[in-house]
C-alpha positions, -999 to 999 in steps of 0.1 A, spaced: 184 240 -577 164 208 -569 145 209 -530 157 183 -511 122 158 -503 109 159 -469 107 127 -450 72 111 -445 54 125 -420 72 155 -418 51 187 -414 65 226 -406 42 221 -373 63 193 -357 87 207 -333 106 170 -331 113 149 -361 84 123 -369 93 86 -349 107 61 -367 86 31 -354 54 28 -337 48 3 -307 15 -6 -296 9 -12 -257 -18 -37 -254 -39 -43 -224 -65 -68 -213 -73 -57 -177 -59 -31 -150 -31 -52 -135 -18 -60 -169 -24 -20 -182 -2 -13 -154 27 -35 -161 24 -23 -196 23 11 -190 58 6 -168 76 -18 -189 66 7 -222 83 35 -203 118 15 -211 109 23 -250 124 61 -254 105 90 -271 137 103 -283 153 77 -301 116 79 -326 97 57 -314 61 66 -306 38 48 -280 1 39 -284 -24 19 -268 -51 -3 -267 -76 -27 -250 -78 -61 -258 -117 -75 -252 -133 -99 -242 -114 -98 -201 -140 -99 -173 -121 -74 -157 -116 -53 -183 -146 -20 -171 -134 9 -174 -95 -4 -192 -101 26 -217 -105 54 -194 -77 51 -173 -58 41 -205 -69 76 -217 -64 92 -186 -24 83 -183 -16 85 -215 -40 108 -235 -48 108 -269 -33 81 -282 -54 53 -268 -67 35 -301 -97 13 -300 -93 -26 -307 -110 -20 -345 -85 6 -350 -54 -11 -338 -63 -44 -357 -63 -20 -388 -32 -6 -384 7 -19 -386 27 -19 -356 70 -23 -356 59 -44 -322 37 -51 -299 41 -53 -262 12 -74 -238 17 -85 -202 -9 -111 -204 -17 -131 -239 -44 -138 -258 -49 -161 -292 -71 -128 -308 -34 -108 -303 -32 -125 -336 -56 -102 -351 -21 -75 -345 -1 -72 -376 30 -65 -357 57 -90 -337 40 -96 -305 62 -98 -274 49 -111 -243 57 -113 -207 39 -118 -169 15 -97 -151 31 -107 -121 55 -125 -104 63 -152 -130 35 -178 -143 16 -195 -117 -24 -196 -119 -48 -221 -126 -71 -204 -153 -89 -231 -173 -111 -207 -187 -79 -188 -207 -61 -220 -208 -84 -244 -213 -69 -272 -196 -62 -274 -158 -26 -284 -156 -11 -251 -176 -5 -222 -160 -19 -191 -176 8 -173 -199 25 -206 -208 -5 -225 -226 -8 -239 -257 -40 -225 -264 -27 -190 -256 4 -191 -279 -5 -209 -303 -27 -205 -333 -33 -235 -361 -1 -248 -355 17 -211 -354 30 -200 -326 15 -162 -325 41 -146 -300 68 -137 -313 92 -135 -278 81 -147 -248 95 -132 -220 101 -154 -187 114 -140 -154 135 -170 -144 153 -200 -164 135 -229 -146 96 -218 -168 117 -227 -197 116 -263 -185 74 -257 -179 70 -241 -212 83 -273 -226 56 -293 -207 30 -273 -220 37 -257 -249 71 -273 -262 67 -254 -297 72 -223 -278 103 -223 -259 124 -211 -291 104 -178 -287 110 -178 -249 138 -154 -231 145 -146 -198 141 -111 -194 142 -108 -158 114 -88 -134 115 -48 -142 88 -48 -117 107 -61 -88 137 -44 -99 119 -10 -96 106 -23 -60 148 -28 -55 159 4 -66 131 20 -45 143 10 -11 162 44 -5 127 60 -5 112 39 21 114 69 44 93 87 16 70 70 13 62 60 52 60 99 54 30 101 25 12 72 43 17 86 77 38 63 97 59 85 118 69 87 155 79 53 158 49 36 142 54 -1 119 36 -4 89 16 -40 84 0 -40 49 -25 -67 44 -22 -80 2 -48 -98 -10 -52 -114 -46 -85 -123 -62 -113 -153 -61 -125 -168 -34 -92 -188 -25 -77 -155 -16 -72 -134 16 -101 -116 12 -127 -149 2 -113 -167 28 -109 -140 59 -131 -111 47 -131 -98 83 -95 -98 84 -88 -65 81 -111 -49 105 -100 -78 131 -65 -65 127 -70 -27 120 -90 -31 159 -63 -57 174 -31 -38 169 -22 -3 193 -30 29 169 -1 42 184 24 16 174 11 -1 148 -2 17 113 -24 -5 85 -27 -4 47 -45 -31 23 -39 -32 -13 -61 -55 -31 -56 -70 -66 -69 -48 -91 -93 -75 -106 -115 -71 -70 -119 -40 -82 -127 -43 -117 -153 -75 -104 -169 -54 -74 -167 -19 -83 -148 5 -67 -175 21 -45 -187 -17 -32 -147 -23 -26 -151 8 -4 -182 6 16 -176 -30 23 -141 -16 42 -162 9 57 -153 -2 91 -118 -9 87 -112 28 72 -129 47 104 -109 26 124 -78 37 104 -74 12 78 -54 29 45 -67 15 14 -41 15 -16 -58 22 -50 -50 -5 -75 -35 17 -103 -8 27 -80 11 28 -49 9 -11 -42 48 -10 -48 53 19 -26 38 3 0 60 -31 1 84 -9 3 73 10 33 64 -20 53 77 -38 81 51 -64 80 29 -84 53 -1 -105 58 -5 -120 23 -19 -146 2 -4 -163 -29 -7 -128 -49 22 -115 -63 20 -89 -43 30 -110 -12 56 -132 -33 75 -93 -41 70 -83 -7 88 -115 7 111 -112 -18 119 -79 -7 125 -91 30 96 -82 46 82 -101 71 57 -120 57 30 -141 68 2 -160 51 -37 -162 58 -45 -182 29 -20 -200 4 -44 -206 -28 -28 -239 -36 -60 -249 -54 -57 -227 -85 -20 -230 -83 4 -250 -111 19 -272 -79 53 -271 -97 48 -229 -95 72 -210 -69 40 -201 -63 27 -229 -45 63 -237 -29 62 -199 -17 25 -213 -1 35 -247 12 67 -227 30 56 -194 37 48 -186 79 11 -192 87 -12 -162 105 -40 -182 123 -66 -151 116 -85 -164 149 -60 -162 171 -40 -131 188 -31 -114 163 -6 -85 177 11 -115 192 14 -135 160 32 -105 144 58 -97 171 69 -139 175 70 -134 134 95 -108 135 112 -123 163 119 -154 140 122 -140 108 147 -155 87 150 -141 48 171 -172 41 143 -195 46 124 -184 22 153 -178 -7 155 -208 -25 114 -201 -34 123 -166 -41 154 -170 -63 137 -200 -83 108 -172 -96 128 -142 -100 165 -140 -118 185 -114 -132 170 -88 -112 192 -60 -114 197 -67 -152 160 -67 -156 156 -29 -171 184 -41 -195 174 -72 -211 137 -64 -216 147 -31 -224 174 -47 -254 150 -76 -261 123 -46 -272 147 -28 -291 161 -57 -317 128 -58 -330 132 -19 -342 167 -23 -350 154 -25 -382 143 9 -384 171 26 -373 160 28 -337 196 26 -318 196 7 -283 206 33 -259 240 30 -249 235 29 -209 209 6 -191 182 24 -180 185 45 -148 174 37 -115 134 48 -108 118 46 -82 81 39 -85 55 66 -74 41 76 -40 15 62 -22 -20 76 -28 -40 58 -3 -82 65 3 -85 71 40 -114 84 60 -104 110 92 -84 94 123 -106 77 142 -125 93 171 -127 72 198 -106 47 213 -105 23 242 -72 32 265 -53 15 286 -18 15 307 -1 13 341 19 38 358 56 24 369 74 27 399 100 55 385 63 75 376 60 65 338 29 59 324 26 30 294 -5 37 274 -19 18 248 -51 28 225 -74 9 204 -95 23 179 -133 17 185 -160 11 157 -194 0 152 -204 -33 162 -170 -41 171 -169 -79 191 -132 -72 209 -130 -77 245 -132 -47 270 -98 -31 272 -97 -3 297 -115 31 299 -129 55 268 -110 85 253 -132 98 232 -141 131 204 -164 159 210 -168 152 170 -174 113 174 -211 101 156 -219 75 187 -228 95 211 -231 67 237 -194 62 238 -188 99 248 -213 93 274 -192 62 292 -159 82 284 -134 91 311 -123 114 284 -132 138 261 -115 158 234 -126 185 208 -101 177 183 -111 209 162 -85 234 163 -107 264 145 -141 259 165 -163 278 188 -162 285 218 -127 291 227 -112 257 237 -109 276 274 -144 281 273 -154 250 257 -139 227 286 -158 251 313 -190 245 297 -189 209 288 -174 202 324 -207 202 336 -223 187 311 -204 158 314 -203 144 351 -190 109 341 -155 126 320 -126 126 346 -102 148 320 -116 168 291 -92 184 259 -100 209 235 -70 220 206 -59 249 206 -36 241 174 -14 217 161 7 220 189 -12 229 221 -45 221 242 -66 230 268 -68 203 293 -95 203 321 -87 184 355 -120 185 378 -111 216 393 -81 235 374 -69 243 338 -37 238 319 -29 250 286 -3 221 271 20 229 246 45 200 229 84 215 235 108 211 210 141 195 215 171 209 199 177 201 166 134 184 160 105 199 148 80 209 173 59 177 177 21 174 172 -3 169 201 -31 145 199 -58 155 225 -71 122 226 -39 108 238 -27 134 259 -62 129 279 -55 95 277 -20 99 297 -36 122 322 -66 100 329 -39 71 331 -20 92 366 -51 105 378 -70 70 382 -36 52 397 -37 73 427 -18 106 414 -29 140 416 -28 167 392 -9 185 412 22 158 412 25 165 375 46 195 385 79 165 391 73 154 355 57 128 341 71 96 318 45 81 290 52 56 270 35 49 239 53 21 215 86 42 202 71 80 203 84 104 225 68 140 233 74 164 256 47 186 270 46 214 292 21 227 311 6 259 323 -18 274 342 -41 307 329 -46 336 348 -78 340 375 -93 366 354 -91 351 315 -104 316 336 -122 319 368 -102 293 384 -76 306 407 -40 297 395 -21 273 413 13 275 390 30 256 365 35 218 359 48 198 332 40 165 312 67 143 293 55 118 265 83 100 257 92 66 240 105 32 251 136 16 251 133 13 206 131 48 208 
């Protein structure tokens, strides 16, 4: 009896069949690895097909493209020499190049980002074609090298027939997978506020900044310390993502000590692997340039205004350069808190539409078509299109670099005629040139140690610290003649608090049906300081007290320690409300 053969490839150690194509992912810098990487995740392990990578030279910002290649995907990352030496059943690239004609596989090409728009004479060599939809790019001695071309909206037909007129019989609209994973996101929005922090009432402004020196960051590089400093910490919460290619240009640790400032003030910084799509989707407001970033996060109906609009390295018949002759202005010079509460006053998603639907089509058949158009070119291997469109996935968390909460603010406020208090904080930083708000609320733990001087209060924000919070107020009381209030943690929850002459323990009280909410120290000394120096006494807090702080609402009741545990003599109870405003 004859052995039936074994395929090729087969071997006693698999525990899967081998694949029945191979598709190469090809890469020439981080923003267009990324794309890659998502767009390759619509190709399915288990209909055969197995994925590899590679790195296609020669980008500027290209350092390090191997080792995160390698670090997502593992071992099969292939080197440019080996990839060119190998046969492919297709190859995948989110930004061309003429040496992808070095590949011996069909190449299939699409956008980085939001459709074609930039100016890049270096790739293009000409300064009328957009980079992507070149002649010099596609074609190769007369041959056009890709072999589909994937546009996210009908109209770049018409502009690949300006530029590259050959081409437009290999051109497809495929949709924007990228902006449809940003779509089917939205029901995490919660989600993701929660991993950035923005609770309690807080709105998320995230500044997006693409590269060169036309962008947000060339033109306004103190932008985002300006606004990190300018908007309440309590209301207002800020996150920057910046196109991957600063990165790759500066290096990561100059990216970072340059937003030194910013970051001790509380400034999130998105990494630009990941999380920038997270983040559009967790905002309320964007300050933007004529990145794709900004262009998404518009067209995701965020409010969205524009420090810089890059019309010099645009195509001028781009959305692109519509989106940044239409787009609401930010004056970075003037007030900017005020700027972004008359833009969401006035914010109107159907201004902006016509821009946005003449980049991006067929968005919620995106997954589908690029997902179909990938698969004909394995049809031929027996690799079956799956029979349902690919499922709804929502893209991953937000993993911003942050430094501690800041750890001194300026503090302001007025108490009303119905005893509520309306307190507003600013963070402070180093050589900061804003205008003097109101008094200091500062921490124990803060490296300027002429700000706790000239504070009216002082908190040890430490919960597991010696001495005993108690303890600690009693002996930095006199150490610190100029603080009217002074805080110390007890836990997440609680506080000492230190009025001149008398102690309370506070403690946050749950209503029915919350969690127990967190104390700040800083803020509660804040509220305090706020009755105290608007002619209240400490022993009025016993009627309640109302402070409002943008939407967030705490409750907080107080008590008094016993003569022997303090050596204060007890004068009772009292108790402190936090609670929102009218949004609340």
């Amino acid at each position: 009896m004859r052995r039936s053969r074994k395929p090729r490839g087969h071997s006693r150690w698999n525990t899967w069949p081998p694949p029945k194509a191979e598709v190469l992912g090809v890469a020439r810098t981080l923003t267009s690895a990324t794309r890659v990487l998502d767009v390759m995740d619509l190709l399915r392990v288990e209909d055969g097909i197995a994925k590899y990578y590679t790195v296609n030279p020669g980008s500027a910002f290209a350092d390090g493209l191997h080792e995160y290649l390698a670090s997502v995907v593992g071992q099969n990352v292939l080197t440019w020499e080996e990839a060119t030496r190998r046969s492919f059943h297709l190859a995948v690239a989110c930004a061309v190049h003429p040496s992808m004609r070095r590949l011996d596989a069909p190449l299939m090409v699409m956008p980085h980002g939001a459709g074609y728009n930039r100016l890049v004479s270096e790739s293009t060599g000409d300064a009328t074609s957009p980079a992507g939809l070149s002649r010099r790019e596609l074609v190769h001695r007369g041959k056009v090298v890709p072999a589909a071309i994937g546009l996210s909206h009908h109209d770049q037909l018409a502009r690949l027939f300006r530029t590259c007129p050959e081409a437009v019989p290999r051109a497809e609209v495929i949709g924007d997978w990228c902006f449809q994973r940003i779509k089917d996101s939205e029901g995490q929005r919660d989600w993701y506020r929660a991993r950035l922090g923005v609770a309690d009432g807080r709105r998320l402004v995230v500044i997006h900044s693409t590269w060169s020196e036309h962008s947000l960051l060339g033109r306004h590089p103190r932008l985002p310390l300006d606004l990190v400093t300018a908007l309440p910490a309590d209301e207002f919460a800020v996150a920057a993502v910046f196109h991957p290619n600063v990165w790759a240009r500066h290096s990561w640790s100059s990216v970072l000590e340059r937003l030194r400032g910013p970051m001790e003030a509380g400034l999130m910084v998105i990494p630009p692997q990941e999380g920038w799509r997270a983040a559009v989707v967790a905002s309320d407001w964007v300050i933007g340039d004529h990145g794709s970033t900004t262009f998404y996060s518009a067209a995701a109906e965020r409010v969205t205004l524009l420090a810089a609009d890059g019309l010099e390295e645009l195509d001028p018949a781009s959305p692109a350069a519509a989106f940044g002759r239409t787009a609401p202005r930010l004056d970075p010079e003037g007030d900017l808190h005020a700027q972004l509460l008359k833009a969401e006053r006035e914010h109107d998603p159907d201004v902006l539409r016509p821009v946005i639907d003449s980049q991006l089509a067929d968005i919620d058949k995106s997954g589908e078509l690029t997902q179909r158009r990938m698969y004909e070119f394995l049809a031929h291997r027996g690799v079956r299109l799956p029979r349902q469109p690919p499922e709804p996935r929502p893209v991953p968390d937000p993993e911003p670099e942050r430094h501690r909460p800041p750890t001194a603010y300026e503090a302001t406020g007025a108490v009303g005629s119905d005893g509520s208090v309306e307190v507003r904080r600013w963070p402070m930083v180093a050589g900061g040139q804003g205008q003097e708000r109101g008094f200091y609320a500062v921490a124990a733990e803060s490296p300027h140690p002429l700000w706790s001087q000239s504070a009216d209060v002082v908190a040890r924000t430490v919960a597991v610290a010696e001495p005993a919070p108690a303890e600690w107020c009693l002996r930095e009381a006199p150490r610190r003649p100029g603080a009217a209030v002074l805080v110390a943690r007890i836990d997440e929850t609680s506080a000492v608090v230190w009025l001149r002459d008398i102690l309370f323990e506070a403690r946050t009280v749950r209503s029915w049906g919350a969690p127990r909410p967190e104390l700040d120290p800083l803020l509660l000394g804040a509220a305090v300081n706020l009755w105290l120096t608007q002619g209240r006494s400490g022993a009025e807090l016993v009627n309640g007290l109302v402070v409002r702080t943008g939407r967030r609402s705490i409750r907080v009741a107080f008590t008094k320690p016993v003569a022997e545990e303090s050596g204060i003599s007890p004068k009772g109870g009292s108790s402190l409300d936090l609670e929102g405003g009218p949004g609340q």
